[in-house]
FIDOFI-742551 format. One line per 8 residues: number of its first residue (from 0); their letters; for each residue x, y, z of C-alpha. Coordinates in pm, whole numbers, padded with zeros to 5 digits. Example, Ala and Ser with C-alpha at 12.3 -4.5 7.8 and 13.67 -1.06 7.14 Angstrom:
2
0	as	01230:-00450:00780 ~ 01367:-00106:00714
END
This chain:
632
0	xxxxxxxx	01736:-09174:-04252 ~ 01510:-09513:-04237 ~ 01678:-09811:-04325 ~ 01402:-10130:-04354 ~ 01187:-09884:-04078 ~ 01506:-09806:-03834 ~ 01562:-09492:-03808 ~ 01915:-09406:-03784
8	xxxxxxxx	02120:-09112:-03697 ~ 02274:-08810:-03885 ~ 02547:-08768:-03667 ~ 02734:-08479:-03880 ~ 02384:-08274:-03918 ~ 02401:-08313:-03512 ~ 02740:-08152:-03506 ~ 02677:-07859:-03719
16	xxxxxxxx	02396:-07743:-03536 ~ 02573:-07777:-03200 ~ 02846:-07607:-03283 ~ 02645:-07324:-03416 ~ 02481:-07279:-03121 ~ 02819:-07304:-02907 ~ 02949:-07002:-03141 ~ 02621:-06830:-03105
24	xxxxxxxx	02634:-06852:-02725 ~ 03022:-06751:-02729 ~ 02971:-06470:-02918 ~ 02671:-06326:-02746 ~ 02887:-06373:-02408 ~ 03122:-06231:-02590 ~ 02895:-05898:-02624 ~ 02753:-05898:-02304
32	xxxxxxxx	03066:-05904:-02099 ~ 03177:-05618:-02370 ~ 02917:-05419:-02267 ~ 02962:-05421:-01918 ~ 03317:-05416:-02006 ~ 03214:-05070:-02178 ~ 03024:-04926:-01933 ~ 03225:-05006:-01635
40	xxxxxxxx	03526:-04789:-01853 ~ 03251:-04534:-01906 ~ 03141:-04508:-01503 ~ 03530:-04611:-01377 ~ 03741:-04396:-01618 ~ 03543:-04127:-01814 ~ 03292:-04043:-01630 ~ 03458:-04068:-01274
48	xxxxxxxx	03523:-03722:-01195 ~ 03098:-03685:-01248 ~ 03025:-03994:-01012 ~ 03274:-03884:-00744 ~ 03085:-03556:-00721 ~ 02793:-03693:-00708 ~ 02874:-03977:-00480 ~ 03037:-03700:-00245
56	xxxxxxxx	02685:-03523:-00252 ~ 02524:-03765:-00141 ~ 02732:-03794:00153 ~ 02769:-03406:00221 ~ 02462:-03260:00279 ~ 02439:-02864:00259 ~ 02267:-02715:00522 ~ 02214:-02334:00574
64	xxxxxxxx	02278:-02153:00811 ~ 02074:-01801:00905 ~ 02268:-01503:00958 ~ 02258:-01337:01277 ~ 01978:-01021:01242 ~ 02141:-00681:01292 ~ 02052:-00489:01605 ~ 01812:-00183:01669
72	xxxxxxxx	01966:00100:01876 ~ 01805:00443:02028 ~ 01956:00749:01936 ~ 02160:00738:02247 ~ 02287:00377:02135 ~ 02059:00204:02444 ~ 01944:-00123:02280 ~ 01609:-00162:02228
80	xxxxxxxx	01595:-00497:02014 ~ 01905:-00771:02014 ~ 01972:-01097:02001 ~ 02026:-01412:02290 ~ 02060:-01762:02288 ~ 01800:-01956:02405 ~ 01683:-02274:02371 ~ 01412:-02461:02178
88	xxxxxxxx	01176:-02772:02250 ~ 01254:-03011:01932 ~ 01096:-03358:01811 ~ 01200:-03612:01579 ~ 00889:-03786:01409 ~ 01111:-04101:01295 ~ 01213:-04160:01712 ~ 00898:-04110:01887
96	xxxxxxxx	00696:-04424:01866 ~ 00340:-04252:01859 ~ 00320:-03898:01826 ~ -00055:-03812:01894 ~ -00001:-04011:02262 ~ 00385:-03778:02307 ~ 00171:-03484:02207 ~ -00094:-03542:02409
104	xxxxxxxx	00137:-03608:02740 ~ 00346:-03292:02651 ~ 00022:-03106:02675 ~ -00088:-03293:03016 ~ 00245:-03140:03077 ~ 00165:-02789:02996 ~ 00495:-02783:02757 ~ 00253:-02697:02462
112	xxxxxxxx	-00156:-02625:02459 ~ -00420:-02870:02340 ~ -00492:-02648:02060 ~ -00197:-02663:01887 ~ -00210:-03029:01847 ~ -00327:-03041:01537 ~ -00062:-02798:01405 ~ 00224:-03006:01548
120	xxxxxxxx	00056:-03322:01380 ~ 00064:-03183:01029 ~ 00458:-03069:01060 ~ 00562:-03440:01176 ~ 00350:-03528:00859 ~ 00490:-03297:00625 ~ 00823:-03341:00572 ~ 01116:-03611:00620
128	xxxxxxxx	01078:-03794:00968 ~ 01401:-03734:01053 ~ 01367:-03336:01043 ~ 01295:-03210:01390 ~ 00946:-03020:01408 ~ 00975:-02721:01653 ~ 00679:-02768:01979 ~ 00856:-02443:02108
136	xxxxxxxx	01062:-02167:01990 ~ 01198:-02042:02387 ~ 01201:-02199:02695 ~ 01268:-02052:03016 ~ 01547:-02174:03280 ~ 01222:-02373:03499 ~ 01083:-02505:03179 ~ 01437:-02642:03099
144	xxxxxxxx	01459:-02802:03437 ~ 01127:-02901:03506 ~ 01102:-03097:03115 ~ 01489:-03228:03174 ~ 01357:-03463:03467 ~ 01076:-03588:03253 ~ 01275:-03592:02935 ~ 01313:-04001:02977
152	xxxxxxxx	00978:-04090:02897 ~ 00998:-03855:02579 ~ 01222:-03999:02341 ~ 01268:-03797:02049 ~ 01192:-03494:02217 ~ 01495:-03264:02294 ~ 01673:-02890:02341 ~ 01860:-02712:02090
160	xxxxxxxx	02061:-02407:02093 ~ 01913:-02084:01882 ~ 01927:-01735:01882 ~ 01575:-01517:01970 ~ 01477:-01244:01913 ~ 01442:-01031:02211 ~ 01277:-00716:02290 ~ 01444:-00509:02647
168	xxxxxxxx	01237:-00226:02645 ~ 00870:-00456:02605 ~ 00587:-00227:02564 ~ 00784:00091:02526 ~ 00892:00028:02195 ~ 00643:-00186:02089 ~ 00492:-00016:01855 ~ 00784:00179:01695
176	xxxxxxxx	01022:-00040:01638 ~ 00774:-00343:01599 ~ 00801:-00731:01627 ~ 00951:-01052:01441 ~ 00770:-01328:01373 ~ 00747:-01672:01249 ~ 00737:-01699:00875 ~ 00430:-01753:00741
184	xxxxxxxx	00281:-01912:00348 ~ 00265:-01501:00257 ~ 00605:-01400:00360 ~ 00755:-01723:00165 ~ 00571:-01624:-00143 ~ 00688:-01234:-00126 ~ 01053:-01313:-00003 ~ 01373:-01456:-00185
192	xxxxxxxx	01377:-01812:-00098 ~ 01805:-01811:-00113 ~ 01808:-01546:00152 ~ 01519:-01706:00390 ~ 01681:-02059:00375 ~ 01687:-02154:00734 ~ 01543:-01890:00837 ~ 01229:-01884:01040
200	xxxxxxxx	01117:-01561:01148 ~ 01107:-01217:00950 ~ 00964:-00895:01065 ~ 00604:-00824:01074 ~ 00576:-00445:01174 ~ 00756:-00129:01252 ~ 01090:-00084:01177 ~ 01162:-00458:01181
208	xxxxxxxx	00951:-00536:00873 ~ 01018:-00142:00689 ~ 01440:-00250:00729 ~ 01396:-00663:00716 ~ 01671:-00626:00402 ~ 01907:-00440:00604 ~ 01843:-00604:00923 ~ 01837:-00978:00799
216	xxxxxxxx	02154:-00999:00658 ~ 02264:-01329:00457 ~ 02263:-01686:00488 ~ 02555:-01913:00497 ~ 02564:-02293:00478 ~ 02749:-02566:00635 ~ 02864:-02951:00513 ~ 02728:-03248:00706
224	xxxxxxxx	02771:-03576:00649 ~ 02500:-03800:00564 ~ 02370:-04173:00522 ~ 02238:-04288:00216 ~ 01873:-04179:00343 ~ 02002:-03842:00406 ~ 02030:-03869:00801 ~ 02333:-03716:00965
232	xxxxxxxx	02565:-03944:01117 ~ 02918:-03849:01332 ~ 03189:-03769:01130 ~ 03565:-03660:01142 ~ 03508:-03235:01192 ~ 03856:-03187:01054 ~ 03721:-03369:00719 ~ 03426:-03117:00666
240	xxxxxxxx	03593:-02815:00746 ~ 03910:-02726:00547 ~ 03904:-02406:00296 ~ 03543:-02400:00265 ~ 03445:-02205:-00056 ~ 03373:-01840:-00063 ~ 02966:-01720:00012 ~ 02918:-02005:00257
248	xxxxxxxx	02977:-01824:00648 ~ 02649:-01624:00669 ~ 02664:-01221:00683 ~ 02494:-01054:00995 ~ 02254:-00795:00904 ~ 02302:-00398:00979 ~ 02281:-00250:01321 ~ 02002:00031:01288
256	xxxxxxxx	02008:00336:01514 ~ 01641:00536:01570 ~ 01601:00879:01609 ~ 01372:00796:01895 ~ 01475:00849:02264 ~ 01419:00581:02467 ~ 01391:00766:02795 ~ 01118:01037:02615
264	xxxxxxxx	00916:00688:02498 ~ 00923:00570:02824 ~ 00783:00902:02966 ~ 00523:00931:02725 ~ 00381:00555:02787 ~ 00382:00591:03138 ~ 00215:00963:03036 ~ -00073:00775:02887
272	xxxxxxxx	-00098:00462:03105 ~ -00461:00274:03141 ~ -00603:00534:02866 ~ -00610:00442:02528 ~ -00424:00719:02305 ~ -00122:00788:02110 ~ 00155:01037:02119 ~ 00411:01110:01836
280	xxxxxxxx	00717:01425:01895 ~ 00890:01500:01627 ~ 01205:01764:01602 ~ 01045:02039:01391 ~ 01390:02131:01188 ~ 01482:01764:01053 ~ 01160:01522:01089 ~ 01348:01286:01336
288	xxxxxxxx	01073:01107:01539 ~ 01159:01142:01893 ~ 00899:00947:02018 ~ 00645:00717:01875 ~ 00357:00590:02146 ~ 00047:00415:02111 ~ -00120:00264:02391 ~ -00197:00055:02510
296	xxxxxxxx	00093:-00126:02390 ~ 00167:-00511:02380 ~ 00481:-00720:02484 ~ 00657:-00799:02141 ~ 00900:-01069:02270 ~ 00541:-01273:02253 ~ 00595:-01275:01881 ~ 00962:-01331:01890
304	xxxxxxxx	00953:-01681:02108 ~ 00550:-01793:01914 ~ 00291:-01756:02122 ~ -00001:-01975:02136 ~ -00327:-01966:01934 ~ -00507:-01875:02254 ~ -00283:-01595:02370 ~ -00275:-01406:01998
312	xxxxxxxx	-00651:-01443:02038 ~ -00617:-01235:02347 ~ -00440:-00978:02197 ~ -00650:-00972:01876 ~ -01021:-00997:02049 ~ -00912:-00756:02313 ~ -01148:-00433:02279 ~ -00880:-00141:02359
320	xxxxxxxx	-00691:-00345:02049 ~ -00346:-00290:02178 ~ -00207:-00435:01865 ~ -00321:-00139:01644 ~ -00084:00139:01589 ~ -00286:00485:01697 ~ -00037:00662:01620 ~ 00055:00641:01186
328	xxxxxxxx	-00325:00443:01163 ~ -00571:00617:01412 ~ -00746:00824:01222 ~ -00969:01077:01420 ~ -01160:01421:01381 ~ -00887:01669:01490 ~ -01103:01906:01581 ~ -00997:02241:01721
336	xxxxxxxx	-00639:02171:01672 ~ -00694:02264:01302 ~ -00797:02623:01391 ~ -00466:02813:01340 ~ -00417:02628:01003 ~ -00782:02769:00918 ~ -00659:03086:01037 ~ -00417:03111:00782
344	xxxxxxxx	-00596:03036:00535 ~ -00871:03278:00631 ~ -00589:03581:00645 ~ -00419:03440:00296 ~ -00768:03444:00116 ~ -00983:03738:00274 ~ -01193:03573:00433 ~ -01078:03786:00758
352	xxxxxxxx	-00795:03988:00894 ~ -00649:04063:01224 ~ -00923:04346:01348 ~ -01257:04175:01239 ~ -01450:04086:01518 ~ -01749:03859:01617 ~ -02011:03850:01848 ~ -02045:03486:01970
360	xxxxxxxx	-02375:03391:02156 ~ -02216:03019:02191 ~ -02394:02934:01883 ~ -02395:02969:01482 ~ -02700:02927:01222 ~ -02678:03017:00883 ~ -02897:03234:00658 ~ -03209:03112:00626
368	xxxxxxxx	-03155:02786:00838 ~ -03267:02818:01210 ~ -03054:02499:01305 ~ -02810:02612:01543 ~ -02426:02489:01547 ~ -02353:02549:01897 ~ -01984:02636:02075 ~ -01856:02456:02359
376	xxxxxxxx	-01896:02705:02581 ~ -02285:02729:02587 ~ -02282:03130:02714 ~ -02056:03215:02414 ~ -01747:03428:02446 ~ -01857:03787:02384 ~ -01727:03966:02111 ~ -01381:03808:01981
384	xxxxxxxx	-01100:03828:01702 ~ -00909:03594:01577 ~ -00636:03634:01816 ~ -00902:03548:02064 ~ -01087:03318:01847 ~ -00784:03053:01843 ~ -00660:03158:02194 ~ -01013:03082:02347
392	xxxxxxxx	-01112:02836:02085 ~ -01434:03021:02016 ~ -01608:02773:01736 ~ -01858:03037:01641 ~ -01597:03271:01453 ~ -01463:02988:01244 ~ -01861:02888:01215 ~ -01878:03232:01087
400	xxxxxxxx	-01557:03261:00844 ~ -01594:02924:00714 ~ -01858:03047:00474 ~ -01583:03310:00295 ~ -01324:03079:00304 ~ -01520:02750:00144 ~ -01417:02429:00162 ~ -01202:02371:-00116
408	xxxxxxxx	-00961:02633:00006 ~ -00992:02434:00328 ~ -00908:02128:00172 ~ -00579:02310:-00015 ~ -00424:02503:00257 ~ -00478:02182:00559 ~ -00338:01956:00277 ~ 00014:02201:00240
416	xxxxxxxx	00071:02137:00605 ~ 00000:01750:00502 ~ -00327:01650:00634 ~ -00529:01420:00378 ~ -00218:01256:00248 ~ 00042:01022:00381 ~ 00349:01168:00524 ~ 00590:00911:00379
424	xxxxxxxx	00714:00807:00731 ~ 01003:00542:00689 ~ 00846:00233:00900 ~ 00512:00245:00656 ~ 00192:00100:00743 ~ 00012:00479:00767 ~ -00348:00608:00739 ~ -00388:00876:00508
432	xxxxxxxx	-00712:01059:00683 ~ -00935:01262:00465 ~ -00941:01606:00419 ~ -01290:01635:00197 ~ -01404:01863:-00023 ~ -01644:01875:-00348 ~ -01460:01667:-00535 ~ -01382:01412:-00282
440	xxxxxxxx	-01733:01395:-00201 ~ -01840:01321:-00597 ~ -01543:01076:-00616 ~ -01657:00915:-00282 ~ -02027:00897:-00294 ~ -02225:00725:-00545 ~ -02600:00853:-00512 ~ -02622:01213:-00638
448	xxxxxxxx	-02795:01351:-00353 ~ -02486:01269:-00097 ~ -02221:01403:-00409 ~ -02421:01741:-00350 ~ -02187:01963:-00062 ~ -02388:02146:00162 ~ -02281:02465:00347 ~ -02343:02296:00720
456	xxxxxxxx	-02094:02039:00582 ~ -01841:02331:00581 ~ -01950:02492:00863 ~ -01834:02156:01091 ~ -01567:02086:00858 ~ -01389:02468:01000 ~ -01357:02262:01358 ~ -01239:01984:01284
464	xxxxxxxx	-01558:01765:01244 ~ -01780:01590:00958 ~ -01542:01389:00734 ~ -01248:01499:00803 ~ -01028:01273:00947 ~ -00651:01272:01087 ~ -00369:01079:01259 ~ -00135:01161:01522
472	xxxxxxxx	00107:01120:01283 ~ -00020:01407:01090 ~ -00080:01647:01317 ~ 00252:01635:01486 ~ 00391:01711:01126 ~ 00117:02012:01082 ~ 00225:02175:01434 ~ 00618:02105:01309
480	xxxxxxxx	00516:02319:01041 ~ 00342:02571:01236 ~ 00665:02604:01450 ~ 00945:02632:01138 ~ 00691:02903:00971 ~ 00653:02688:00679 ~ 00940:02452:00694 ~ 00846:02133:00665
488	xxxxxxxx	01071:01753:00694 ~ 00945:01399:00637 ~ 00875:01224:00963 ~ 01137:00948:00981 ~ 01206:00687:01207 ~ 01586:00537:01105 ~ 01883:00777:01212 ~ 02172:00539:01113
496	xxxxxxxx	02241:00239:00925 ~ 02593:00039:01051 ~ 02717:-00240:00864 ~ 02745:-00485:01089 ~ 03098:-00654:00976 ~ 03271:-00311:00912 ~ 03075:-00048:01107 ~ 03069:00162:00867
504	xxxxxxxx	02750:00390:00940 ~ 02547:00532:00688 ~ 02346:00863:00802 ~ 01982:00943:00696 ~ 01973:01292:00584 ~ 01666:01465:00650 ~ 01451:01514:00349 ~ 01291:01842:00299
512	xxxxxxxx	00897:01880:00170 ~ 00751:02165:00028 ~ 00709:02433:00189 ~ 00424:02654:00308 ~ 00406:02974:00132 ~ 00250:03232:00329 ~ 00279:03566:00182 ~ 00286:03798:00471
520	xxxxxxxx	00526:03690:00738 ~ 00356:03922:01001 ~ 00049:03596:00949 ~ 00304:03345:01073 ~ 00375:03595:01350 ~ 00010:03630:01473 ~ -00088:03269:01487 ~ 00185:03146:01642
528	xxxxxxxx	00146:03431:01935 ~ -00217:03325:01971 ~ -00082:02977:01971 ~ 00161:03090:02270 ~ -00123:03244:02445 ~ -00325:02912:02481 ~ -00081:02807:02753 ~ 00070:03112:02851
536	xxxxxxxx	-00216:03411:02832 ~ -00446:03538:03066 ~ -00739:03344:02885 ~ -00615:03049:02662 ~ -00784:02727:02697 ~ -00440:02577:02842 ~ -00307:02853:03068 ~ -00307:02595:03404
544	xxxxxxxx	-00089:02321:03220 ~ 00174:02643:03069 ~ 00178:02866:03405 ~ 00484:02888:03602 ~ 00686:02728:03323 ~ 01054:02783:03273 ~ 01053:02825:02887 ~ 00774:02975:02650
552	xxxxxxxx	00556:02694:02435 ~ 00321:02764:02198 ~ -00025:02508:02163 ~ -00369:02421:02031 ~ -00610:02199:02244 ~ -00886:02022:02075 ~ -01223:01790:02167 ~ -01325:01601:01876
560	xxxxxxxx	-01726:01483:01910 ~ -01778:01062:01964 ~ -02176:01067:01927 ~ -02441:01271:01779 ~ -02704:01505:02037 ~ -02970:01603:01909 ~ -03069:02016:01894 ~ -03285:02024:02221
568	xxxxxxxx	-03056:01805:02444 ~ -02770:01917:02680 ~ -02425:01743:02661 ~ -02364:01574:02949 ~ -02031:01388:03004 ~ -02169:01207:03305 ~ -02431:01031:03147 ~ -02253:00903:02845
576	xxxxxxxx	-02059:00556:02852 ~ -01677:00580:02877 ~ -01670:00511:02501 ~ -01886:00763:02413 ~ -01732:01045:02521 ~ -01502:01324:02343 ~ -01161:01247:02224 ~ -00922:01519:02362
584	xxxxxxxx	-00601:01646:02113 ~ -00337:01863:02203 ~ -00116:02026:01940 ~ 00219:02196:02093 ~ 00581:02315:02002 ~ 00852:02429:02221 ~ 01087:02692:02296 ~ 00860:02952:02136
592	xxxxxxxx	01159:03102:01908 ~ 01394:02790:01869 ~ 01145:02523:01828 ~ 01326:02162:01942 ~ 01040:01938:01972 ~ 00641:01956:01838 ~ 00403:01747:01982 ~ 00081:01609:01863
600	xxxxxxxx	-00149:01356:02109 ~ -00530:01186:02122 ~ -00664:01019:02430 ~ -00949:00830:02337 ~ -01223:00976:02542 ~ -01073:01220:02753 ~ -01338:01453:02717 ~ -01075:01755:02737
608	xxxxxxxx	-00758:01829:02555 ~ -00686:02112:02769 ~ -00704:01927:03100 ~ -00642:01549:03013 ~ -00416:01561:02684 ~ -00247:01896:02766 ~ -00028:01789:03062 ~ 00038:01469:02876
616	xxxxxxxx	00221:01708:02595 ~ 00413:01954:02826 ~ 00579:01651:03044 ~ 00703:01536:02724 ~ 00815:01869:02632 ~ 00901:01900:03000 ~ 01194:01582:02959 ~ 01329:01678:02600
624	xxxxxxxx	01426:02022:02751 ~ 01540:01909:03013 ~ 01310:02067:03272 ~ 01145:01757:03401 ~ 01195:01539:03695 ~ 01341:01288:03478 ~ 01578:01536:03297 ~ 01769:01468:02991
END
């Protein structure tokens, strides 16, 4: 209001609009302290059994805890794979002040290799600082001493406790019973993350990896109290233990008990020593593997405690390759060892009988062809039946027969003893080998002109040569057969699964195949005699390894060709390279009428399964009976 241009004052106007802001302010206030109001009720009264639980988790941290891997046995209960503390070389990214310079020392050190630097580097990286990365998994008594005076100038590098995996019986067992090893980006993917949590090794082959769901068992978990960045600090034990819920103490896994003897593997390694071969025995009336042998062999505790890049390359780049199974994946020519299984199917389809009788020159050509298929005995062996035939392993008369019995009878009658297939063997991981015959030759080769079978392709096929392929595995379950008359088992491994809380033990029954139908028993008779004679007659190709022996044993011997000579040259041992030379095979059952064991063997190169893989078989033989120096 202007009064003679003075402006003067509305003093009640003034009043109304403070006082509407003063009750505008109040009752905003009034709201906001209502609404914390409100939601400290909601956190401090309704929802307070949520927030406690939460607030609790982040305090307790669950950590699991692996179970404690079940134990492998022999079938006389020695141990062959078990469990022992140890300890392990730890460090903690968030104490160590510069990791590249601790790594690099540690290596100076020769606690870990220069190679694996980069490895360790990436762990620290990966995860939260305060989780421990792992430089190495066991260290011996001298590491332990040797680091603990140096341990100082390492902060954040410590020991811990663990269990390890550890192998007694090394090399022995290597390849039956297999290895554990650390767990890799494939074995996370295939396996249950629940049951692996904290785990860090699984098995890789043998029996550890065919029985990792017995054998692991399952995880537990513990409480641990933690800071509000999840580190573990001290705290009152008696406060984290207390009725813990049920599922959280971890379950050990089963004990499993072989069928192999240890003492019999042992024998049969030592047997094939510095050659490169395999061995498998097998009892004839239930399929139980009594030994298992391919060799060389390898140490698997190396793979329990994590070996270093430069030692697996070792192993891997190593020409003998000790890390491949001969024995369920070698798959070789079996030559002559096939001959009494050709036998019977030459006296089951006509293509011969028990008086025939052939003149061999020591070599074979068929009509028309002037290429000769020579024996291995270059003078030939007269006139011969098939008693003789398989008892002198004369190569002519099967040359001869093969013609009348054709390959796909071949291919039926070796595949009913199971050659060609897989023999379903518990611990997996097998080679099926290849019996051919017209089919498999259309299904198997793509130009026409190599689908066409030719009769020479037959004619090597009837010793054991061409295509046809077979494992140790395989042939020790043919000669099983051979020794039952027709029986036959699946090869298996396990014997016995024990719980390992109640000890309750759970047998494997043996598991029966089909059998071998043979209509004329008198067939069986006659092979197996021949068989007998091999080591025991006046002319078999084994007589000096079966003379003088306390029991009668019945066996095949075989040479299975490396390399190619041509028509005009003479096959010289002597001038061939090691590698180059024959594989010797030995086929063998014993006692003659109560078959207990059947053997089948390869050395690589031998050159002679009479002399070279033949003794091998009868000291094996030898211990299982009980006639040996190491008797049972």
């Amino acid at each position: 209001m202007y009064v003679s241009g003075v402006s003067i004052k509305d003093v009640h106007s003034e009043k109304r609009i403070f006082l509407a802001r003063v009750i505008l302010a109040a009752v905003v206030s009034i709201l906001l302290v209502g609404t914390v109001v409100a939601r400290l009720v909601q956190l401090q009264i309704v929802d307070y059994e949520l927030f406690a639980e939460k607030s609790q988790g982040n305090r307790f941290r669950m950590e699991p805890v692996p179970p404690t891997r079940g134990l492998i046995f022999d079938r006389k209960g020695n141990v062959v794979a078990e469990n022992f503390p140890a300890y392990q070389l730890e460090l903690v990214p968030e104490q160590v002040g510069d990791i590249d310079d601790t790594l690099q020392r540690l290596a100076a050190l020769g606690v870990i290799e220069d190679e694996d630097i980069p490895r360790f580097k990436e762990l620290s990286g990966s995860g939260p600082r305060f989780k421990p990365v792992t430089l190495k998994l066991r260290l011996t008594e001298e590491e332990i001493a040797s680091f603990a005076i140096k341990r100082p100038r390492f902060p954040g590098v410590d020991f811990r406790p663990r269990l390890v995996r550890v192998y007694p019986n090394g090399n022995y067992v290597a390849h039956a019973v297999g290895y554990v090893g650390a767990l890799s980006t494939d074995d996370l993917e295939r396996l249950d993350p629940a049951q692996y949590a904290g785990a860090s090794h699984t098995g890789k082959t043998g029996v550890e990896v065919a029985f990792e769901s017995d054998l692991h068992g399952d995880p537990g978990f513990r409480h641990l109290v933690t800071n509000a960045r999840g580190r573990q600090i001290p705290s009152d034990t008696s406060e984290l233990l207390g009725a813990l819920p049920p599922g959280e103490v971890p379950v050990p896994g089963a004990n499993v008990y072989l069928s192999i003897d240890l003492e019999l593997q042992r024998i049969a390694t030592e047997a094939l020593a510095g050659r490169r071969g395999a061995l498998v025995a097998l009892d004839p009336w239930s399929g139980e593997i009594l030994a298992l042998v391919s060799a060389p062999s390898f140490d698997p505790n190396m793979f329990a405690v994590g070996m270093t890049t430069s030692q697996f390359r070792e192993l891997q780049d190593n020409p003998d390759r000790p890390l491949f199974n001969r024995a369920v994946r070698g798959a070789y020519p079996p030559g002559s060892t096939i001959k009494p299984i050709l036998a019977l199917a030459a006296l089951e389809t006509g293509a011969t009988n028990l008086t025939r009788k052939t003149l061999c020159r020591g070599y074979f050509s068929l009509p028309g062809d002037e290429h000769r298929y020579r024996d291995w005995k270059p003078e030939g062996h007269g006139r011969v039946d098939l008693h003789d035939a398989i008892t002198q392993s004369c190569d002519v008369y099967f040359y001869e027969i093969s013609r009348d019995i054709g390959i796909d009878a071949m291919h039926d009658y070796l595949g009913r003893f199971g050659l060609g297939s897989e023999t379903g063997i518990d611990i997996g991981g097998e080679h099926k080998g290849i019996v051919p015959s017209r089919q498999w030759k259309r299904d198997n080769f793509s130009d026409p002109d190599n689908q066409r079978w030719y009769h020479g392709e037959t004619v090597i096929a009837s010793i054991g040569q061409g295509y046809m392929l077979a494992t140790p595995l395989q042939l020790a379950s043919a000669v099983s057969a051979l020794a039952t008359r027709g029986q036959r088992y699946r090869p298996h491994m396990v014997a016995a699964i024990e719980d390992g809380l109640t000890g309750e033990r759970r047998l494997i029954q043996p598991e029966r195949l089909p059998d071998v139908e043979i209509s004329n028993d008198f067939y069986w008779r006659n092979i197996i005699e021949a068989m007998h004679d091999v080591m025991q007659g006046p002319q078999g190709t084994a007589r000096a390894v079966g003379r003088g022996a306390p029991y009668e044993m019945a066996g095949k011997s075989g040479t299975a060709q490396v390399v190619s000579i041509a028509q005009d040259q003479e096959y010289d041992e002597a001038e061939l390279e090691e590698r180059q030379r024959d594989h010797a095979l030995f086929l063998a059952f014993a006692p003659l009428d109560e078959p207990r064991i059947a053997v089948a063997l390869i050395v690589e190169n031998g050159e002679s399964g009479s002399s070279v893989a033949a003794p091998i078989a009868k000291a094996v033989m030898d211990a299982w009976l009980g006639y040996g120096d190491d008797a049972r």
